[in-house]
N, CA and C atoms as a LAMMPS dump frame, in Angstrom:
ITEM: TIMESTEP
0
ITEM: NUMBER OF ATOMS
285
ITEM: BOX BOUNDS ff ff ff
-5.0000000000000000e+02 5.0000000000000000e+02
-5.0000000000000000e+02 5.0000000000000000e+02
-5.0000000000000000e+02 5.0000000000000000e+02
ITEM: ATOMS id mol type element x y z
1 1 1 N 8.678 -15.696 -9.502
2 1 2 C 9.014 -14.926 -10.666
3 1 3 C 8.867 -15.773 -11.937
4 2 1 N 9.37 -17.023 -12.263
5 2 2 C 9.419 -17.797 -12.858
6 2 3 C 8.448 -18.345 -13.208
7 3 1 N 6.928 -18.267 -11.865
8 3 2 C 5.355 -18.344 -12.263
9 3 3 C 5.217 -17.989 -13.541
10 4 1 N 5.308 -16.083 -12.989
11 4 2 C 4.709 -15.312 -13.82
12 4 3 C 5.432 -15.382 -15.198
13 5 1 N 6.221 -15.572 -15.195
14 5 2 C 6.615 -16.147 -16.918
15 5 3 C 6.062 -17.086 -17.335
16 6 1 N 5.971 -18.227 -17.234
17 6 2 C 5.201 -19.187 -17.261
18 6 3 C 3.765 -19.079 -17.539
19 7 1 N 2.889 -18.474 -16.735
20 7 2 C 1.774 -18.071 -16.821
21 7 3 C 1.802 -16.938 -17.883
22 8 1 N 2.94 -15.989 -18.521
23 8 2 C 2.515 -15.192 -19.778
24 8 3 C 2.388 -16.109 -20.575
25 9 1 N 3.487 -17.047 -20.664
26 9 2 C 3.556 -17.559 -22.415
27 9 3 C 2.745 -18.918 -22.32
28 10 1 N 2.284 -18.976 -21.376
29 10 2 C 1.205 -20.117 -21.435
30 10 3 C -0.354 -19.521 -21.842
31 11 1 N -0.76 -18.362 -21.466
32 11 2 C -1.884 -17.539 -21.794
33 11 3 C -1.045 -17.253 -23.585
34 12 1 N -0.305 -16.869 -23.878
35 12 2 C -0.01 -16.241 -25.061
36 12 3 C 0.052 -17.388 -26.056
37 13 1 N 0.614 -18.356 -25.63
38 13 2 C 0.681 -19.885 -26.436
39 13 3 C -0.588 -20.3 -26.765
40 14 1 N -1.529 -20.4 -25.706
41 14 2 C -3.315 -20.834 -25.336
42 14 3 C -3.909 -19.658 -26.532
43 15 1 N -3.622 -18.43 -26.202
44 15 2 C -3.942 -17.164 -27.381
45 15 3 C -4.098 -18.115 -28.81
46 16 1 N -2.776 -18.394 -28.991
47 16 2 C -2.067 -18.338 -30.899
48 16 3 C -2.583 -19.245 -30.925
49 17 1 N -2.66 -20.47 -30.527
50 17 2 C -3.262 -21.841 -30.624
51 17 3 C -4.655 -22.115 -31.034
52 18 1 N -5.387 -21.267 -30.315
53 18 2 C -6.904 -21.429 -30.666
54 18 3 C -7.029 -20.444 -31.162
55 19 1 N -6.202 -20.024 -32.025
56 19 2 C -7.083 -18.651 -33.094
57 19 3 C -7.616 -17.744 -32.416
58 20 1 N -7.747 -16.887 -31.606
59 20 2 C -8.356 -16.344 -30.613
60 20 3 C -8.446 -14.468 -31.483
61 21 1 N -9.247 -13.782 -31.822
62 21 2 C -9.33 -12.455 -32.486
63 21 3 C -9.235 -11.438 -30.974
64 22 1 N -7.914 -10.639 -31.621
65 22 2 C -7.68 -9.712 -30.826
66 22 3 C -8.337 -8.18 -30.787
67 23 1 N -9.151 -7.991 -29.744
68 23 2 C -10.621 -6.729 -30.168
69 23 3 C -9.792 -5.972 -30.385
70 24 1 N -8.716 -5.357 -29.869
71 24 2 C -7.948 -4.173 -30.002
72 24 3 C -7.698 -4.089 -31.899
73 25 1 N -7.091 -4.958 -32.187
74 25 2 C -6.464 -4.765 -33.783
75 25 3 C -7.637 -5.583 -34.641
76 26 1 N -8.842 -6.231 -34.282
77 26 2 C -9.387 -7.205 -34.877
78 26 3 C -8.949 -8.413 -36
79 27 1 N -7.326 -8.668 -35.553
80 27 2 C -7.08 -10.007 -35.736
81 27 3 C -6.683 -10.758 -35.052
82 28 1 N -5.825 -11.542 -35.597
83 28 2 C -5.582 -13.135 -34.287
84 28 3 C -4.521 -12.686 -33.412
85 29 1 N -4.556 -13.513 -32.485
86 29 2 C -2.761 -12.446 -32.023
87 29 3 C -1.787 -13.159 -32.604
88 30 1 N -0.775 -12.318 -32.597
89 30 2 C 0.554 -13.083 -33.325
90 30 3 C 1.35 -12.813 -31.579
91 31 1 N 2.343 -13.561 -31.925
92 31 2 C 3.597 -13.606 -31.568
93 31 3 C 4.15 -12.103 -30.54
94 32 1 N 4.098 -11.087 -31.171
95 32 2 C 4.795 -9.855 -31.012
96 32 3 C 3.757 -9.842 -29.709
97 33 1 N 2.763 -9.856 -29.858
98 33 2 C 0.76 -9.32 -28.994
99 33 3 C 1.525 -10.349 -27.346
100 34 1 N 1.618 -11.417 -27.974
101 34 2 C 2.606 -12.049 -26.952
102 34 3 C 3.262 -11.518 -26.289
103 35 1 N 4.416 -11.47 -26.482
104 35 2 C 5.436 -10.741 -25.913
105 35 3 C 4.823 -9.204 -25.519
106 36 1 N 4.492 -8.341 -26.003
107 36 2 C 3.298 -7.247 -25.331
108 36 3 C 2.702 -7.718 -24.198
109 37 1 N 1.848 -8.269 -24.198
110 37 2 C 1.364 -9.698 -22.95
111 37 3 C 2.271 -9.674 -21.863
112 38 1 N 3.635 -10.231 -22.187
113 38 2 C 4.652 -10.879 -21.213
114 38 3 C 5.32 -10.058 -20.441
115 39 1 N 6.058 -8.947 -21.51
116 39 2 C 6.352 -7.712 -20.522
117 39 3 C 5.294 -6.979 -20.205
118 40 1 N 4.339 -6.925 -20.457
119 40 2 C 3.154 -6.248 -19.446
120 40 3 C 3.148 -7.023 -18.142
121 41 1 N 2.809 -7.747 -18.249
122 41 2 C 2.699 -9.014 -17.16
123 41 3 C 3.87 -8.692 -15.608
124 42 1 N 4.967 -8.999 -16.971
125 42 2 C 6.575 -8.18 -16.032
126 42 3 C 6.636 -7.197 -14.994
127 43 1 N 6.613 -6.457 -15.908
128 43 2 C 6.707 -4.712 -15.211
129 43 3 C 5.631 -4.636 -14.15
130 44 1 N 4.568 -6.01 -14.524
131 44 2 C 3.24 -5.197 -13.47
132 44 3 C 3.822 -6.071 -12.258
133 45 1 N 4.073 -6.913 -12.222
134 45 2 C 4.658 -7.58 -11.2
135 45 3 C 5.805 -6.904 -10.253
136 46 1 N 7.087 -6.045 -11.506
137 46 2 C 8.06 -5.514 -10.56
138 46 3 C 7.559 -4.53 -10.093
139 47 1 N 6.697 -3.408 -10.682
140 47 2 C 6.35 -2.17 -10.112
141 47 3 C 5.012 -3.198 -8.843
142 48 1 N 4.215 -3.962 -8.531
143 48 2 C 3.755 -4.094 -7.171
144 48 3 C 4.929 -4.77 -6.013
145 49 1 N 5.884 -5.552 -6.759
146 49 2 C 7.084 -5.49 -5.75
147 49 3 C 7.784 -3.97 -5.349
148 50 1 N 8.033 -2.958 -5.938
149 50 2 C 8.496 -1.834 -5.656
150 50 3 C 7.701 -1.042 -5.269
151 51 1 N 5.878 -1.081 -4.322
152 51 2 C 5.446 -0.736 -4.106
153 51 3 C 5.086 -0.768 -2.796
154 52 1 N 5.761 -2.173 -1.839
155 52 2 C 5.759 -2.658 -1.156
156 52 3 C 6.437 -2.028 0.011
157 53 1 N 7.893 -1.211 0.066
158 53 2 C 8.138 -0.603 0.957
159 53 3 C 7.147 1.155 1.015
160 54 1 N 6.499 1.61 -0.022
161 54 2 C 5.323 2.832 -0.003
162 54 3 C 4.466 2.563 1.015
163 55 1 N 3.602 0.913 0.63
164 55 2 C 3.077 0.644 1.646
165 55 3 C 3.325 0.246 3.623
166 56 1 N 4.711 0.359 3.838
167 56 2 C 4.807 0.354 4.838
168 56 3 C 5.297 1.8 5.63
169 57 1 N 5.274 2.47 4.488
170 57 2 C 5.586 3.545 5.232
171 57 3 C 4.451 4.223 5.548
172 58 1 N 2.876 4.496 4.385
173 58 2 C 1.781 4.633 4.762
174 58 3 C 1.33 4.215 6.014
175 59 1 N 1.617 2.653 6.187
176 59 2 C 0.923 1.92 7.181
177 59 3 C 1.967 2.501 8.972
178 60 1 N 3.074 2.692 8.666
179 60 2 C 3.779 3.768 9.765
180 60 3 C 2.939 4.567 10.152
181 61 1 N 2.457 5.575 9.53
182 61 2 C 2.154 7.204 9.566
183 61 3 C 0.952 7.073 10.085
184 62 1 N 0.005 5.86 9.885
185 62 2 C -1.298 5.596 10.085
186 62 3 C -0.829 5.169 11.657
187 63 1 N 0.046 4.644 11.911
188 63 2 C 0.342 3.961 13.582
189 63 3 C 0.144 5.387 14.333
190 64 1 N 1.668 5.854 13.706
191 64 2 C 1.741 7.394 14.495
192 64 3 C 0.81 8.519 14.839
193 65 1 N -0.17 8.5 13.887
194 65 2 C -0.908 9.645 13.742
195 65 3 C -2.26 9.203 14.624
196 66 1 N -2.546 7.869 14.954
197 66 2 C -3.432 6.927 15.815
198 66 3 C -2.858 7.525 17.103
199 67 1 N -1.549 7.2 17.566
200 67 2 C -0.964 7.616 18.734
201 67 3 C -1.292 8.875 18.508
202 68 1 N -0.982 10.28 17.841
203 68 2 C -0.961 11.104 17.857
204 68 3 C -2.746 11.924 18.399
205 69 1 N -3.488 11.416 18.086
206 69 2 C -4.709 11.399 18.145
207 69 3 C -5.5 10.934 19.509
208 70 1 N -4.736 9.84 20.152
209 70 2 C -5.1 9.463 21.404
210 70 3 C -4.495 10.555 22.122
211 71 1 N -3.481 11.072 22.1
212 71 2 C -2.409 11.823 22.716
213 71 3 C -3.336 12.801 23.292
214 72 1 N -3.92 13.588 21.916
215 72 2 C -4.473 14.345 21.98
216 72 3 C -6.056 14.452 22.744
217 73 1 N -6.782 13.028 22.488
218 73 2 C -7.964 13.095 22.827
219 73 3 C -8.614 12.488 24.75
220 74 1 N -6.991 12.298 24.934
221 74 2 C -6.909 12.19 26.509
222 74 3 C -7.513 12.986 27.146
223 75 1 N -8.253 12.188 28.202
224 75 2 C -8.357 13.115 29.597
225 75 3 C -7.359 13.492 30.375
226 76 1 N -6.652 14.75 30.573
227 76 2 C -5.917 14.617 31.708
228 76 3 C -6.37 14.284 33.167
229 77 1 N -5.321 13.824 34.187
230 77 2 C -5.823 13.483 35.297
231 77 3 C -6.097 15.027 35.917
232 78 1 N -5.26 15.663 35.835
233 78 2 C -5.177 17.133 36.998
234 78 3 C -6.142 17.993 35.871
235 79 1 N -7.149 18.857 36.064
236 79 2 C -7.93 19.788 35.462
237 79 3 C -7.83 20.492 35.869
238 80 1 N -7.004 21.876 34.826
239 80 2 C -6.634 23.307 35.445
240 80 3 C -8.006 23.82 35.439
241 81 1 N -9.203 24.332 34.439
242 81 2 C -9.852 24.761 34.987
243 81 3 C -11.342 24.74 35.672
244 82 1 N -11.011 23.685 36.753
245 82 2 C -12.129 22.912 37.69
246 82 3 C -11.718 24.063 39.486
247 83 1 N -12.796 24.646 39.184
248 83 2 C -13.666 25.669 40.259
249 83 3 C -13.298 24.883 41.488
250 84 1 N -13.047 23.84 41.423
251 84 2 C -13.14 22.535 43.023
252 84 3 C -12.068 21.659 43.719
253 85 1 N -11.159 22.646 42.429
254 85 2 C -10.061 21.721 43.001
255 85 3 C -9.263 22.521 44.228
256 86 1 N -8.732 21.299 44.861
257 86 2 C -7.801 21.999 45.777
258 86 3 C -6.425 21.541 45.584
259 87 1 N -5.574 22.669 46.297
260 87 2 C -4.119 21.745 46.391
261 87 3 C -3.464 21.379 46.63
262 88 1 N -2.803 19.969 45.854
263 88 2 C -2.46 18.793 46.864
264 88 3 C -1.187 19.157 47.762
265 89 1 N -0.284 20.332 47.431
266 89 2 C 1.031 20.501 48.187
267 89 3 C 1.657 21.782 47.86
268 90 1 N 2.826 22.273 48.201
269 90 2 C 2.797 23.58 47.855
270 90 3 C 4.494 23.721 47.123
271 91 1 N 4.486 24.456 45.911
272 91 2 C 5.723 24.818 45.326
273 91 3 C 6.883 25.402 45.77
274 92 1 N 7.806 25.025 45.868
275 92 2 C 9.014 25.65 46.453
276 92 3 C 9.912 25.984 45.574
277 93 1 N 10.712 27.103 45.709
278 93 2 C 11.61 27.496 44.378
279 93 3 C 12.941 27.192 44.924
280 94 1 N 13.974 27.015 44.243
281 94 2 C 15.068 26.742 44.709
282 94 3 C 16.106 28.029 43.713
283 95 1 N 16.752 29 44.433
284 95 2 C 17.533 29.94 43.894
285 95 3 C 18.778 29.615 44.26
């Protein structure tokens, strides 16, 4: 966390220092363009941390729906309608 701070106001410091013209406003950056910078920087960091349990729930649904899909694309062993089968034993009811 402490990187990414670091790494704003070191890009924003590196900015003001060398005079650097900002295309958006076509002047230098000041200070404020900075801090714009820093909490951008921020927020983009907390919102891909708070994105992190989305992605495991995607990556769930993708497990399940894999299972769900084999489930489905099984051969069964016994084939009801095979002309050849015979059978193996006989049903008894219990009343």
């Amino acid at each position: 966390m402490f990187g990414y701070y670091a790494y704003a106001f070191y890009t924003g410091s590196y900015l003001i220092t060398e005079q650097v013209v900002n295309t958006n406003s076509g002047k230098v950056y000041t200070s404020g363009d900075i801090l714009s910078c820093f909490f951008g920087i921020v927020f983009g960091v907390f919102s891909l941390g708070m994105a992190a349990p989305n992605i495991k729930a995607v990556t769930e649904g993708r497990i399940a729906g894999k299972a769900a899909y084999d489930l489905i694309e099984r051969t069964p062993r016994i084939l009801l309608d095979d002309p050849l089968a015979q059978p193996v034993g006989e049903i008894k009811g219990h009343i």
